[in-house]
VOKE-873247 format. One record per residue: residue number from 1; x, y, z negated of N, C-alpha, C, O in turn. Coordinates in Angstrom, 3 decimals. Example, Ala and Ser with C-alpha at 12.3 -4.5 7.8 and 13.67 -1.06 7.14 Angstrom:
residues 2
(node 1,(13.190,-5.690,-7.800),(12.300,-4.500,-7.800),(13.200,-3.300,-7.800),(14.236,-3.319,-8.465))
(node 2,(12.850,-2.250,-7.080),(13.670,-1.060,-7.140),(12.900,0.030,-7.870),(13.409,1.138,-8.039))
end
This chain:
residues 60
(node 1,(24.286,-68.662,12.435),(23.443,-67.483,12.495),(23.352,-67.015,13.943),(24.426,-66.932,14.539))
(node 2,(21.974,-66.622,14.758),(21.735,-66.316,16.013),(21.593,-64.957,15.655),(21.424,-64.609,14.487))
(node 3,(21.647,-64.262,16.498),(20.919,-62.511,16.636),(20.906,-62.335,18.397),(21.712,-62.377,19.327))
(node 4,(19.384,-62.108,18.165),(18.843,-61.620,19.369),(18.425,-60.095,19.499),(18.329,-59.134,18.735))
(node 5,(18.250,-60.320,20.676),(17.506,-58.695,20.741),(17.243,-58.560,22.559),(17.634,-59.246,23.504))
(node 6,(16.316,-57.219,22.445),(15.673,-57.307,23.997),(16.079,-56.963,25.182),(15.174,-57.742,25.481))
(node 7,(16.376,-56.711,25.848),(17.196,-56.319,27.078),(16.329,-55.074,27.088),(15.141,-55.016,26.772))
(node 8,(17.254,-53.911,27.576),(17.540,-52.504,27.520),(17.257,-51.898,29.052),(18.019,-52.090,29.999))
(node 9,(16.073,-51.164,29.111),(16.114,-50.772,30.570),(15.717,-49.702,30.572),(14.676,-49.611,29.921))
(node 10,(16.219,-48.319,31.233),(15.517,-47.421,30.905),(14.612,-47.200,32.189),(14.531,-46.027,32.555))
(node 11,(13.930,-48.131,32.917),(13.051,-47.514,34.015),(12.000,-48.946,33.527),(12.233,-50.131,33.768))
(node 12,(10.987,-48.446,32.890),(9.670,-48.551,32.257),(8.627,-48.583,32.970),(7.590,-49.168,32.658))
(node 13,(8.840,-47.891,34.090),(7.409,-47.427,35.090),(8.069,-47.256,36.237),(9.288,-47.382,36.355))
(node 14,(7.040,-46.870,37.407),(7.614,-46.969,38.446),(7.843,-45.205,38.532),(7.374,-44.492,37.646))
(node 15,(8.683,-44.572,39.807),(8.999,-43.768,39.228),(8.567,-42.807,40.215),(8.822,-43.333,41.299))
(node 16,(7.966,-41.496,40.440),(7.197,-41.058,41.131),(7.970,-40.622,42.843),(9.065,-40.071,42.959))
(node 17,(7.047,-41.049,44.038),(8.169,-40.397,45.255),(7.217,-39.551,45.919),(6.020,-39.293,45.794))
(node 18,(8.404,-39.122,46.856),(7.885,-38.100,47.580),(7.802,-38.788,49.110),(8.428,-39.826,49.324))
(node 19,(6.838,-38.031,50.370),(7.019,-38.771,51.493),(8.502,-38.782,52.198),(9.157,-37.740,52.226))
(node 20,(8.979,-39.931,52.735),(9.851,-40.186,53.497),(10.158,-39.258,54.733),(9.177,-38.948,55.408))
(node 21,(11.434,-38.756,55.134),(11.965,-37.852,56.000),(11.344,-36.411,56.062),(10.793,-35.813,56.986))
(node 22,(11.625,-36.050,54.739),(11.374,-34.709,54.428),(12.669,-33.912,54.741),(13.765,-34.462,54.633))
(node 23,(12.542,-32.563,55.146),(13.635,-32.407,55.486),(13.906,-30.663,54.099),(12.974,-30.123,53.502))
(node 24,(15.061,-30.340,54.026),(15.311,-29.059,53.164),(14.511,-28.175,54.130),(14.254,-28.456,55.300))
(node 25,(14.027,-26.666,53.227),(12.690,-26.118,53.727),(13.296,-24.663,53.798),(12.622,-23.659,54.025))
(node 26,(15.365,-24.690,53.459),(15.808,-23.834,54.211),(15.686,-23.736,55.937),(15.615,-24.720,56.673))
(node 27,(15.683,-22.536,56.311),(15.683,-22.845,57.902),(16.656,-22.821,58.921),(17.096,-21.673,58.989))
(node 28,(17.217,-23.597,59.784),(18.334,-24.228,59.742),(19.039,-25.243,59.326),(20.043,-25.663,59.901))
(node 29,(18.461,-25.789,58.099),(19.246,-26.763,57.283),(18.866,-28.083,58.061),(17.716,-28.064,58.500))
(node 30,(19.381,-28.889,58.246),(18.879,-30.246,58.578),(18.991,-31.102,57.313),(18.317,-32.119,57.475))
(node 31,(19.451,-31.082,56.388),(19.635,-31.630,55.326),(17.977,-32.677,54.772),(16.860,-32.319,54.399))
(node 32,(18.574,-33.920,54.972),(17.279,-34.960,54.369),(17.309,-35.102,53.212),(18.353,-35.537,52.724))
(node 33,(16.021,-34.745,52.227),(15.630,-35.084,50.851),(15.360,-36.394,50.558),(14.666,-37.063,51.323))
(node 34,(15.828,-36.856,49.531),(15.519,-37.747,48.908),(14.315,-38.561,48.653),(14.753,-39.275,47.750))
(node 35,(13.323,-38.869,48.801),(12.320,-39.562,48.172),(12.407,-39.537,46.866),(11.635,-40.426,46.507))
(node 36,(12.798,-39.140,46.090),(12.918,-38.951,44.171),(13.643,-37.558,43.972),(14.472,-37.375,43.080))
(node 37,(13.231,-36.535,44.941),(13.661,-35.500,45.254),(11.959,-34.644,45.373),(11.308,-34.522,46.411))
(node 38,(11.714,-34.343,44.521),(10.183,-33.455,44.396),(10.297,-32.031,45.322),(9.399,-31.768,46.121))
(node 39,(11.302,-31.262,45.177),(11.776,-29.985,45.231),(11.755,-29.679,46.649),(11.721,-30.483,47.581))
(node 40,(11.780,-28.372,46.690),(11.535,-28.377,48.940),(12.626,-27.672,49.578),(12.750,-27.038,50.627))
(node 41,(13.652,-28.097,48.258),(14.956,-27.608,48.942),(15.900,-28.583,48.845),(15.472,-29.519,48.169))
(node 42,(17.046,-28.756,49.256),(18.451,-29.628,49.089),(19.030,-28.465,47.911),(18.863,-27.267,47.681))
(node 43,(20.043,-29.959,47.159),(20.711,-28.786,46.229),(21.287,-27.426,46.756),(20.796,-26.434,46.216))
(node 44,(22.290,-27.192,47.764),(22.785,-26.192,48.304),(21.856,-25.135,48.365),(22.303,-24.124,47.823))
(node 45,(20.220,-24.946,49.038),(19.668,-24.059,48.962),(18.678,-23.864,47.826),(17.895,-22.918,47.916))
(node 46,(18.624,-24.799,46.585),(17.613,-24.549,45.874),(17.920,-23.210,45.240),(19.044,-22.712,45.183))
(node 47,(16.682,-22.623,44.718),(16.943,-21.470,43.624),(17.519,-22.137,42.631),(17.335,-23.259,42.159))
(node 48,(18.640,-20.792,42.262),(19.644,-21.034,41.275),(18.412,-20.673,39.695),(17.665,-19.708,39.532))
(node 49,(18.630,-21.782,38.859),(18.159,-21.554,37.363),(18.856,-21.748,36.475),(19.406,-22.844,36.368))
(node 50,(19.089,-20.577,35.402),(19.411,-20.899,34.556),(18.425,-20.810,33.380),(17.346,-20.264,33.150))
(node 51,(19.479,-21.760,32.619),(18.039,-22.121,31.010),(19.195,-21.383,29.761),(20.387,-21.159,29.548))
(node 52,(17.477,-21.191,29.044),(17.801,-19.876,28.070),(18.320,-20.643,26.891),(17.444,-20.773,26.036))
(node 53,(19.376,-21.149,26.599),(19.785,-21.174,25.395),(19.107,-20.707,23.851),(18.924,-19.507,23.641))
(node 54,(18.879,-21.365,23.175),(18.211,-21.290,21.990),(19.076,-20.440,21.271),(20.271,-20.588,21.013))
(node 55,(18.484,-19.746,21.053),(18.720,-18.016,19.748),(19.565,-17.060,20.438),(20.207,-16.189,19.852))
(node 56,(19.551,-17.308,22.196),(20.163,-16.460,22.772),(19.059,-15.546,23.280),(17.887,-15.899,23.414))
(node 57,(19.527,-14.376,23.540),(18.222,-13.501,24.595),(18.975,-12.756,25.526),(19.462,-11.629,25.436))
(node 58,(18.986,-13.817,26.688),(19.549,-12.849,28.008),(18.657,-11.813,28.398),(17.460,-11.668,28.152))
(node 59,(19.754,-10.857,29.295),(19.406,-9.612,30.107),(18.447,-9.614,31.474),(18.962,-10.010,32.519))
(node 60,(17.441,-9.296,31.474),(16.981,-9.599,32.884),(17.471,-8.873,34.055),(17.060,-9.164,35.178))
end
């Protein structure tokens, strides 16, 4: 008895970039973004988010 099956990949498509030597859009920061880094900050200065938990209702 054989059993096959398909090889497992989870990158399907190509995957979207951003231009090369972008820099964080804090000022001061020298910090280089990623190319698969959309955002116009480095983690350290991005805005902080939090997500709303389902059947919770935070305080604004």
């Amino acid at each position: 008895m054989r059993v096959q099956g398909e090889r497992f990949t989870s990158i399907e498509r190509n995957l979207p970039r951003s231009a090369d030597g972008r820099v964080c859009g804090e000022p001061g920061c020298t910090t280089r973004l990623s190319v698969y880094n959309e955002q116009e900050f480095c983690a350290l200065h991005a805005p902080m988010v939090v997500p709303r938990m389902r059947g919770k209702v935070l305080d604004d």
